[in-house]
PADREN-336717 format. One record per residue: x, y, z of N, C-alpha, C in turn; residue in one letter; residue number from 1. Coordinates in pm, whole numbers. Layout:
BEGIN
+--------+--------+--------+--------+--------+--------+--------+--------+--------+--------+-----+
!   n_c1 !   n_c2 !   n_c3 !  ca_c1 !  ca_c2 !  ca_c3 !   c_c1 !   c_c2 !   c_c3 ! residu ! num !
+--------+--------+--------+--------+--------+--------+--------+--------+--------+--------+-----+
!      X !      Y !      Z !      X !      Y !      Z !      X !      Y !      Z !      a ! NUM !
...
+--------+--------+--------+--------+--------+--------+--------+--------+--------+--------+-----+
***
This chain:
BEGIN
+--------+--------+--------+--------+--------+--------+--------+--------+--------+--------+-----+
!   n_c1 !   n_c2 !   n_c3 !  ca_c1 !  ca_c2 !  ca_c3 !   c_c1 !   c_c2 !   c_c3 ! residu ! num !
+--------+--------+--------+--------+--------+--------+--------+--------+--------+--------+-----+
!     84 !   -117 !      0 !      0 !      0 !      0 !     89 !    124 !      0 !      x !   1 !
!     51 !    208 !    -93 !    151 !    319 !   -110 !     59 !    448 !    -45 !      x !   2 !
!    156 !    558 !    -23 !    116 !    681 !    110 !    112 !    772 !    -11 !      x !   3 !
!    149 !    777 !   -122 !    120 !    859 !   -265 !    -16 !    921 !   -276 !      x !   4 !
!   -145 !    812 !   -273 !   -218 !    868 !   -291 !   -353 !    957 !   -254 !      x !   5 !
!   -278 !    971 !   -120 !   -290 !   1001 !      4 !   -274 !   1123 !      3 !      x !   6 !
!   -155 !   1146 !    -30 !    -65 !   1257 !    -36 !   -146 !   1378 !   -104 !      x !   7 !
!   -173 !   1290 !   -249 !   -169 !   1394 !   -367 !   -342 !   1398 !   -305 !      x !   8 !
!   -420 !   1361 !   -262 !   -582 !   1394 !   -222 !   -529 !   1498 !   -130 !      x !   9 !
!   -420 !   1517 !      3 !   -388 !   1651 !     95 !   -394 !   1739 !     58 !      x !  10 !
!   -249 !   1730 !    -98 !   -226 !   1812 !   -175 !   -370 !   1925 !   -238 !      x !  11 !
!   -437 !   1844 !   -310 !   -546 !   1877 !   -381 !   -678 !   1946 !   -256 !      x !  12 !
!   -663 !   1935 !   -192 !   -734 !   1974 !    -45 !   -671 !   2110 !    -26 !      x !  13 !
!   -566 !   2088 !    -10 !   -472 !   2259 !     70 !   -482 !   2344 !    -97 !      x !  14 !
!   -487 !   2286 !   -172 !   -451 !   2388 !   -266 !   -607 !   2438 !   -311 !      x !  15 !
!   -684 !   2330 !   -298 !   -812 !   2444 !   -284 !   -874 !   2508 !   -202 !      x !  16 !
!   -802 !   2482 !    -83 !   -883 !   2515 !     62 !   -763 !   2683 !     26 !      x !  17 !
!   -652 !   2715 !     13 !   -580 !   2842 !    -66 !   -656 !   2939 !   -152 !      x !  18 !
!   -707 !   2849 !   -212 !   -757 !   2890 !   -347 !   -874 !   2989 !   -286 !      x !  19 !
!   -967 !   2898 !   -201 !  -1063 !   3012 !   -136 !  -1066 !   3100 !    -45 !      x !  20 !
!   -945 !   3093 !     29 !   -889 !   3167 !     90 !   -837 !   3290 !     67 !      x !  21 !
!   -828 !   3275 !    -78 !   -706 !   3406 !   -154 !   -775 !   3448 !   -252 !      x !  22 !
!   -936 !   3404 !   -264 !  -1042 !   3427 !   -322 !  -1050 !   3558 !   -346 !      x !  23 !
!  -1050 !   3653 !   -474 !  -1137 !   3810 !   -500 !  -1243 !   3781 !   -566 !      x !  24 !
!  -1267 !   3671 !   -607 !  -1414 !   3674 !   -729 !  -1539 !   3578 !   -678 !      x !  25 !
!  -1607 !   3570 !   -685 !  -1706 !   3479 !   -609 !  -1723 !   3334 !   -711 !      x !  26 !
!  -1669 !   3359 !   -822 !  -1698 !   3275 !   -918 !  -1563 !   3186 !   -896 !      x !  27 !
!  -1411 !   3247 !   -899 !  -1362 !   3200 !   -839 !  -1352 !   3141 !   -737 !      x !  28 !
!  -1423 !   3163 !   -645 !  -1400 !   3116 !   -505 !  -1527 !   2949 !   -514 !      x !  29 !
!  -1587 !   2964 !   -621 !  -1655 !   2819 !   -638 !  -1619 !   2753 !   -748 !      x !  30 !
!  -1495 !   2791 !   -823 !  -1395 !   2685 !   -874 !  -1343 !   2611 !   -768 !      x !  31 !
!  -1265 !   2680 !   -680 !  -1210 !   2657 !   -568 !  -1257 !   2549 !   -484 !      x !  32 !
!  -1402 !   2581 !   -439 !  -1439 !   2493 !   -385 !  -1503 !   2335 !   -435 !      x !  33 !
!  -1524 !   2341 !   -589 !  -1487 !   2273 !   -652 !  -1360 !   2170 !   -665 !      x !  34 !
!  -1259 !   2221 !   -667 !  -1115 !   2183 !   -657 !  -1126 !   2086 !   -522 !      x !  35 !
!  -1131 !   2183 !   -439 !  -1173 !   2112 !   -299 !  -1231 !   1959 !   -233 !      x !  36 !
!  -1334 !   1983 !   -335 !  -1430 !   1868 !   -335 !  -1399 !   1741 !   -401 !      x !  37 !
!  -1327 !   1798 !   -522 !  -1219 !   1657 !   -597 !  -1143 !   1602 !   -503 !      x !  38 !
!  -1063 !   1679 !   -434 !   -988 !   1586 !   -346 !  -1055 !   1440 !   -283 !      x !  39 !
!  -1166 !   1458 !   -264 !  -1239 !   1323 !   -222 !  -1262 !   1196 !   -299 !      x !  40 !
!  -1257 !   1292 !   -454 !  -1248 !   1175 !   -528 !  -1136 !   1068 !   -486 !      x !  41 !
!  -1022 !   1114 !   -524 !   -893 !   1042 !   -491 !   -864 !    986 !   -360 !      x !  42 !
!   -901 !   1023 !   -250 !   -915 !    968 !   -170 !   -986 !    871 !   -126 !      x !  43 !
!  -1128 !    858 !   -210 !  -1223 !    727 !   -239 !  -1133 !    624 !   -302 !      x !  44 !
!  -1104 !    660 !   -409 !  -1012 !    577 !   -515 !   -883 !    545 !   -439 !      x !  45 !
!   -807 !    581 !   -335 !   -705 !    505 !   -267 !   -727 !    429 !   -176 !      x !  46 !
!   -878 !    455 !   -154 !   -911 !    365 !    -24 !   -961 !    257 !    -78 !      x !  47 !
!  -1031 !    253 !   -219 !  -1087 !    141 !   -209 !   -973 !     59 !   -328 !      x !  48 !
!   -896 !    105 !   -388 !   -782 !      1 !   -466 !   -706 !   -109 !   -376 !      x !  49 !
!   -718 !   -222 !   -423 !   -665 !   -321 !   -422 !   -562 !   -393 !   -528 !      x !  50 !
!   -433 !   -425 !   -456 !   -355 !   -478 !   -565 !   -394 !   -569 !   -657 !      x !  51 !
!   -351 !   -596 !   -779 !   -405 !   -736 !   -836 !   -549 !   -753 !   -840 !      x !  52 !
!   -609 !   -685 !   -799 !   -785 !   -722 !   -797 !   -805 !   -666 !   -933 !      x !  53 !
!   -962 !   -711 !   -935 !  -1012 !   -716 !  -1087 !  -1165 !   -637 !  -1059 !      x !  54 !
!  -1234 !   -621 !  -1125 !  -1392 !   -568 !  -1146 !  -1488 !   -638 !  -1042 !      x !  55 !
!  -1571 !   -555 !   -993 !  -1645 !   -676 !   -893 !  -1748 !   -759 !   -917 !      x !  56 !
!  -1707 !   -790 !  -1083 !  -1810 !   -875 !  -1180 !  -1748 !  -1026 !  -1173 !      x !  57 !
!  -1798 !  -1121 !  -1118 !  -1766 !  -1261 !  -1152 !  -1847 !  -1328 !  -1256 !      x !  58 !
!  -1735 !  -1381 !  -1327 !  -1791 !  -1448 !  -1466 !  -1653 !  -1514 !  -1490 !      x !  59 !
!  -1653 !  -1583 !  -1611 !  -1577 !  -1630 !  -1650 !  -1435 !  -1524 !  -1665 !      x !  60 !
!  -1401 !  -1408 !  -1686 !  -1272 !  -1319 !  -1608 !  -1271 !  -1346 !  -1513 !      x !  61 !
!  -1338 !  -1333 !  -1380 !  -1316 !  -1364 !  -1233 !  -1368 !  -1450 !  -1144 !      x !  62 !
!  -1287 !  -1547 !  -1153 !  -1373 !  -1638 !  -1104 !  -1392 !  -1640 !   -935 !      x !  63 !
!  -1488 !  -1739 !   -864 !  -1503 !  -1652 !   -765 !  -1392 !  -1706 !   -650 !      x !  64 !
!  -1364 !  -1589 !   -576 !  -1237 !  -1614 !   -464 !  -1141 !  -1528 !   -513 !      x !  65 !
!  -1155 !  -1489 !   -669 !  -1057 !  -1416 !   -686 !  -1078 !  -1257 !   -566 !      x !  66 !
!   -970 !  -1215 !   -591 !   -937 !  -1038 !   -567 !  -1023 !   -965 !   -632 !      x !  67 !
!  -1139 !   -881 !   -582 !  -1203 !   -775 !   -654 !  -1187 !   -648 !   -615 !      x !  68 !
!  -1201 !   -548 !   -637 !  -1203 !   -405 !   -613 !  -1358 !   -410 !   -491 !      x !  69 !
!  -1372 !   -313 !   -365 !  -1513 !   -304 !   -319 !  -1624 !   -222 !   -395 !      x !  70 !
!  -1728 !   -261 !   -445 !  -1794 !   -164 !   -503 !  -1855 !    -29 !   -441 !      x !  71 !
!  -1853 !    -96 !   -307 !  -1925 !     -2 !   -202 !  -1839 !    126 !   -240 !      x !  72 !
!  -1710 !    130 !   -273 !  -1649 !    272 !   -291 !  -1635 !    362 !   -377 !      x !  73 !
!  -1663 !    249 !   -532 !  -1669 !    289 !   -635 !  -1865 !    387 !   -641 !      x !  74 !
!  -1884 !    288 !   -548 !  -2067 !    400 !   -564 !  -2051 !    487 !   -465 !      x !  75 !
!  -1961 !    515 !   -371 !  -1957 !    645 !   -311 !  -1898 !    747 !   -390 !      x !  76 !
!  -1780 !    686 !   -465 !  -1741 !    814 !   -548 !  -1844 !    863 !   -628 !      x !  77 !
!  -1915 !    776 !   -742 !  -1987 !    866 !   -804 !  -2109 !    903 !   -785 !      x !  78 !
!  -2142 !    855 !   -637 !  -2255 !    985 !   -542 !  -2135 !   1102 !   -553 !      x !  79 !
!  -2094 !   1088 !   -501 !  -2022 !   1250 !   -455 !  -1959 !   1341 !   -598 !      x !  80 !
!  -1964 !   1230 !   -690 !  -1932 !   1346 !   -815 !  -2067 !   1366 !   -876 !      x !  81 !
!  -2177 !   1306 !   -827 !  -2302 !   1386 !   -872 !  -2336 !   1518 !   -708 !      x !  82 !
!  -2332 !   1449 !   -624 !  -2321 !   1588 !   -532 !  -2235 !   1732 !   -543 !      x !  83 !
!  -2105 !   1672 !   -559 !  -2008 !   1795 !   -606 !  -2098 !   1877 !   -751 !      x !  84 !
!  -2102 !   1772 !   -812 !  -2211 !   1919 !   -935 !  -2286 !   1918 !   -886 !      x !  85 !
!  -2408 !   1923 !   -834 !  -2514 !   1993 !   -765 !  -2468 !   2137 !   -670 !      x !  86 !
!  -2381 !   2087 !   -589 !  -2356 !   2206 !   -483 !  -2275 !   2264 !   -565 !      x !  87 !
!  -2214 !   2276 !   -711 !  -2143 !   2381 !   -833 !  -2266 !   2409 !   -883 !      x !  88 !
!  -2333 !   2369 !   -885 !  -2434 !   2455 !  -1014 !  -2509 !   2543 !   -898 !      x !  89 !
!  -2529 !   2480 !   -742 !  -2642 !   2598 !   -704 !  -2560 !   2724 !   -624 !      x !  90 !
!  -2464 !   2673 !   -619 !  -2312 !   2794 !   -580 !  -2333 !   2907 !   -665 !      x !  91 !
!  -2302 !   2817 !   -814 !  -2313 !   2946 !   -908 !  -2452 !   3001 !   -960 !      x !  92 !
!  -2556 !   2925 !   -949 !  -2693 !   2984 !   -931 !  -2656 !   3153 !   -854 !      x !  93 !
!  -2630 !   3121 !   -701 !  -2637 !   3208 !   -623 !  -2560 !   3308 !   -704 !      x !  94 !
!  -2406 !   3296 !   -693 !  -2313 !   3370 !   -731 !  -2399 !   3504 !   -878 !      x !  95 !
!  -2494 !   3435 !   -983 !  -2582 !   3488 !  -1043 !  -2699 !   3582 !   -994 !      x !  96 !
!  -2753 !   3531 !   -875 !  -2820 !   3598 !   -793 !  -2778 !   3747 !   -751 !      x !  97 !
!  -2676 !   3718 !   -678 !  -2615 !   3783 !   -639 !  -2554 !   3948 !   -747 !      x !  98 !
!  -2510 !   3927 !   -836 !  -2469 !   3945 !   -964 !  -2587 !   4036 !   -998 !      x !  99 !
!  -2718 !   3989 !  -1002 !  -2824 !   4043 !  -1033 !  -2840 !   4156 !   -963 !      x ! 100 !
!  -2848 !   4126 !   -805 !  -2919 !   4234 !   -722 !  -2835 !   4359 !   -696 !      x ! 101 !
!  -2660 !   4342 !   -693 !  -2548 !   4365 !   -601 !  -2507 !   4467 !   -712 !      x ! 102 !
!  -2522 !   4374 !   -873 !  -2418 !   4439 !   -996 !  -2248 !   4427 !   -976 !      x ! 103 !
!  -2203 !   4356 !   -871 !  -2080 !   4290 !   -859 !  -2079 !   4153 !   -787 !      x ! 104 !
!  -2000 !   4062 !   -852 !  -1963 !   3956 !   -778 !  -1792 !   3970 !   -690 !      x ! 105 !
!  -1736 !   4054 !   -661 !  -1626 !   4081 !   -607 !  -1690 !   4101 !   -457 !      x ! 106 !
!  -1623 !   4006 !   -361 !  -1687 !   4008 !   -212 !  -1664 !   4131 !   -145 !      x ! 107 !
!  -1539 !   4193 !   -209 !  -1540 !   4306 !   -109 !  -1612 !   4437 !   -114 !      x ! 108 !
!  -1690 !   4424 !   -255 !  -1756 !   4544 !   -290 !  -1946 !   4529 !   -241 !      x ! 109 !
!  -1961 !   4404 !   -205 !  -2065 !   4389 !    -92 !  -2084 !   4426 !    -18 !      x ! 110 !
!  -2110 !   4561 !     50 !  -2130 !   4671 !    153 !  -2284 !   4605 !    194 !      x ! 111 !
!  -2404 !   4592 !     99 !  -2526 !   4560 !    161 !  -2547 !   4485 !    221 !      x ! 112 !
!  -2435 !   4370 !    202 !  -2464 !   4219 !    237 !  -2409 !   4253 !    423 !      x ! 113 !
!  -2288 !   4341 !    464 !  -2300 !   4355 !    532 !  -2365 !   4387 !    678 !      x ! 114 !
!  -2330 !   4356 !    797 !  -2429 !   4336 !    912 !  -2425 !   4472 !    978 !      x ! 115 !
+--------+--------+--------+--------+--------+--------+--------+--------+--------+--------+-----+
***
């Protein structure tokens, strides 16, 4: 088991968790969190790889006893890459909203939004 892919999901985490941090655009700042949210991909995908394993289809390729991949992880990832676009499209819904009422998406020029 290698600590690689581990790594590069941290990686992909800090550099978008930066990204929104160092945010001026609102549109930017939900790329960002976008970015963010990938990291989970890869981190699904290191948790559930297995060496030498095969598809978690038995048939004549795998017969049974062999090594399979868990599916359970492969259907969490692509829940969460249909969640990750949902919470991008209604991010930028807002970000549009916003846009509408404000006439800027730059956070700092939001005086109304203020308390």
């Amino acid at each position: 088991m290698s600590v690689f892919p581990y790594l590069v999901a941290v990686w992909i985490l800090l550099v978008g968790l930066f990204g929104v941090v160092r945010s001026r655009h609102l549109v930017h700042t939900v790329v960002c969190v976008s970015v963010t949210q990938s990291s989970t991909y890869v981190l699904l995908l290191a948790i559930g790889y297995r060496k030498d394993a095969g598809a978690p289809i038995f048939g004549s390729s795998n017969p049974p006893g062999s090594p399979a991949v868990d599916p359970v992880v492969q259907a969490m990832a692509l829940t969460d890459i249909v969640v990750s676009a949902t919470v991008t499209a209604l991010l930028l819904a807002l970000v549009i909203q916003v846009a509408k009422r404000h006439g800027t998406v730059v956070p700092d020029e939001l005086h109304a939004l203020r308390g």
